[in-house]
N, C-alpha and C positions, 0 to 999 in steps of 0.2 A: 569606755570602750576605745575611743582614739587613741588615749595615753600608751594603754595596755598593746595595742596594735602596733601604734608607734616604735615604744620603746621595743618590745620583740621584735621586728624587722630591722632596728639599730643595733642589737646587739647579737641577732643570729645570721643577717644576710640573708635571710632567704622568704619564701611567700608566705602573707601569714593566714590565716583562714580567721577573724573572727565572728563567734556565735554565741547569741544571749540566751539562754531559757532561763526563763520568768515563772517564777512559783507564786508569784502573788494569786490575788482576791481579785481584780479587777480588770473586768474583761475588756475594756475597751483603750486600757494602755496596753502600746505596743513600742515603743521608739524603736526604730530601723534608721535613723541619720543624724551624724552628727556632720553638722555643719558651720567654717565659720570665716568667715567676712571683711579686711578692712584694704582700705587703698589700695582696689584692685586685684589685691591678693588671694586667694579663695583658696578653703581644702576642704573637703567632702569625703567623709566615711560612711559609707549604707552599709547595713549588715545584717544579714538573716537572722531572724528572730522563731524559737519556739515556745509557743504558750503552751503549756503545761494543762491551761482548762479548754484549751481549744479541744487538749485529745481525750475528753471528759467524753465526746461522739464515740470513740472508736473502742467505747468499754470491754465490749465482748472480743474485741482483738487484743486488748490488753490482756486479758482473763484468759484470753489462748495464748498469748506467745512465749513461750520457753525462754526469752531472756528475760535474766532476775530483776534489772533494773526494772522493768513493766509493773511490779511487784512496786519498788520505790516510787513509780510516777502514781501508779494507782492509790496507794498511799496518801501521797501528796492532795489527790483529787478530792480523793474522800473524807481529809481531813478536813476540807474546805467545804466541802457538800454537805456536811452533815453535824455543821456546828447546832447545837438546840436542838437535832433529833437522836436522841441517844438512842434508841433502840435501833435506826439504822446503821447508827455507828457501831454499837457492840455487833451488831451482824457482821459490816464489815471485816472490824476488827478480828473478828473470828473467821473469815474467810479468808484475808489475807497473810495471815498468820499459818496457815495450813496448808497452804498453796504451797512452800517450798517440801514439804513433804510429801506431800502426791506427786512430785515433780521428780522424788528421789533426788533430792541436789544434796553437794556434800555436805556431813553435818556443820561444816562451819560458816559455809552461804547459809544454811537453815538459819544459826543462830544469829549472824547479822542483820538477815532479814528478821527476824523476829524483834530483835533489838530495834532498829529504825522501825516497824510500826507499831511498836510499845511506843515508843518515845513519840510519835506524831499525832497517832489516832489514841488522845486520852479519856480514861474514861472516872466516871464519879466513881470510890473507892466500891462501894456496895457493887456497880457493874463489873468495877477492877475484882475486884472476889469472886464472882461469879464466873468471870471470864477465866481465872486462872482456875477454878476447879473445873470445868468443862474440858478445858486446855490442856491437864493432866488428864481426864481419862482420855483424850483423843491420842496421847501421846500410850497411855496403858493399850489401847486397840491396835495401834499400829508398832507397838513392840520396837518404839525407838522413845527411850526416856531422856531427850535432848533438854528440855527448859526445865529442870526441875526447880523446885521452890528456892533450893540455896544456889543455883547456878541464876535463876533471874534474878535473885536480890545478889548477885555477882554484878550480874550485865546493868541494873540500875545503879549498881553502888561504881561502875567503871563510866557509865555516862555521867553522873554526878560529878568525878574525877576528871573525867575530861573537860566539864564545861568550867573547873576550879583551874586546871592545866591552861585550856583555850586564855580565859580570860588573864589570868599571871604572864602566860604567851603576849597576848595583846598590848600589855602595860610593857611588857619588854622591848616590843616591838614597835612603840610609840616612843620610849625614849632614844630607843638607836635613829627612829628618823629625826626626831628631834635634835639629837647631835649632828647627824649627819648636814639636816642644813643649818645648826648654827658654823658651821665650819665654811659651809659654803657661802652664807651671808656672808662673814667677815672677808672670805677674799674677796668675795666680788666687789663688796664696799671697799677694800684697800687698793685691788689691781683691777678690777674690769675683768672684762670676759676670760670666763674659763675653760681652756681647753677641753673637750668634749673626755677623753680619756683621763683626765686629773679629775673633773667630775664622774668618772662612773668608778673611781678607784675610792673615793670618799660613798660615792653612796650601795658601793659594795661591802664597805667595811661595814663587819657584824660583830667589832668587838669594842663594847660599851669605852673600857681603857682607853682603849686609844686613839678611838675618838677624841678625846678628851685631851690628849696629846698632842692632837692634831690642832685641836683647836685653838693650844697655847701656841704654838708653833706659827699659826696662819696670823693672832696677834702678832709676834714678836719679831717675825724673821723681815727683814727690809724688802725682799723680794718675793714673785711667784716662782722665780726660778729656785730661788734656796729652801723655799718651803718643796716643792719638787724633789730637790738634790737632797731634804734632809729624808722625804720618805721612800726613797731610794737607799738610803744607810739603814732602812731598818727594815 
């Protein structure tokens, strides 16, 4: 939370607001401060926290409010409420599920929201059956045939793709930082402190190459100034 706080008030100038919501299981963490300590020097971040099972209370105000996300938290709640009791979960899950069409929302919130509490609120295949033939005639009564059988093996087969996408993302995303400070290792080990803008120009860079180039470069060049003037020529 500091980092993230930090770093956005360095790089945008302006006030930053951070706020944690917490989806976990565990009701009795809460961290609201980061704090920390040596030779006199002190910095302190507090920061509003919302738990997520806190508003497990306010269910029926959930169940009433017109924004969709109430839909995503309730989800969330219920996903955690109802581990081991499947029959309240298939209730749910079938409540939740319906909700954006009583609500008239557009069919494409429909289908996201249907998507995020497919994907949360799981159920054993035999439930999973059941739920969807129930879910088709609710869809035949109200004369909007939104999740059909090939449109949810769509939205499964695009979740599945995203989480092959996400993870490929990740491993991408672990190497660029890992360039990024081997680059910044070697200068600091050859020249000392790095100017604060030569440091956010290497940990902006998002392209694997040249990286890589940089990092020949920060060996070979005699100076911080030539390793500078050389990424100025390119």
């Amino acid at each position: 939370m500091f980092d993230y706080y930090s770093r956005i008030c360095q790089r945008y100038h302006r006030p930053v607001v951070s706020l944690a919501i917490l989806a976990d299981e565990h009701p009795s963490w809460k961290p609201v401060l980061f704090q920390q300590a040596i030779w006199g020097c002190e910095v302190q971040l507090r920061f509003p926290v919302c738990k997520l099972l806190d508003l497990a209370r306010a269910e029926r105000r959930l169940l009433q409010n017109p924004n969709p996300f109430a839909i995503v938290v309730l989800a969330q709640i219920k996903a955690l409420q109802t581990k081991g009791l499947l029959g309240q979960r298939r209730v749910w899950k079938t409540t939740l599920a319906r909700l954006g069409y009583e609500r008239n929302y557009p069919k494409r919130t429909i289908l996201d929201l249907f998507a995020f509490v497919d994907w949360i609120i799981v159920l054993p295949k035999k439930l999973e059956r059941e739920f969807d033939r129930e879910h088709s005639q609710y869809e035949d009564t109200k004369n909007m045939k939104y999740v059909t059988g090939i449109e949810r093996r769509g939205i499964e087969k695009g979740l599945e793709q995203g989480l092959e996408q996400g993870l490929e993302k990740g491993q991408q995303l672990g190497q660029l930082r890992n360039q990024q400070e081997s680059v910044l290792a070697v200068l600091e080990t050859r020249f000392g402190e790095i100017p604060y803008p030569l440091r956010e120009s290497v940990t902006a860079m998002d392209d694997l190459a040249r990286l890589k180039q940089w990092h020949r470069l920060a060996i070979q060049l005699p100076s911080l100034g030539a390793f500078q003037a050389r990424l100025r020529e390119r």
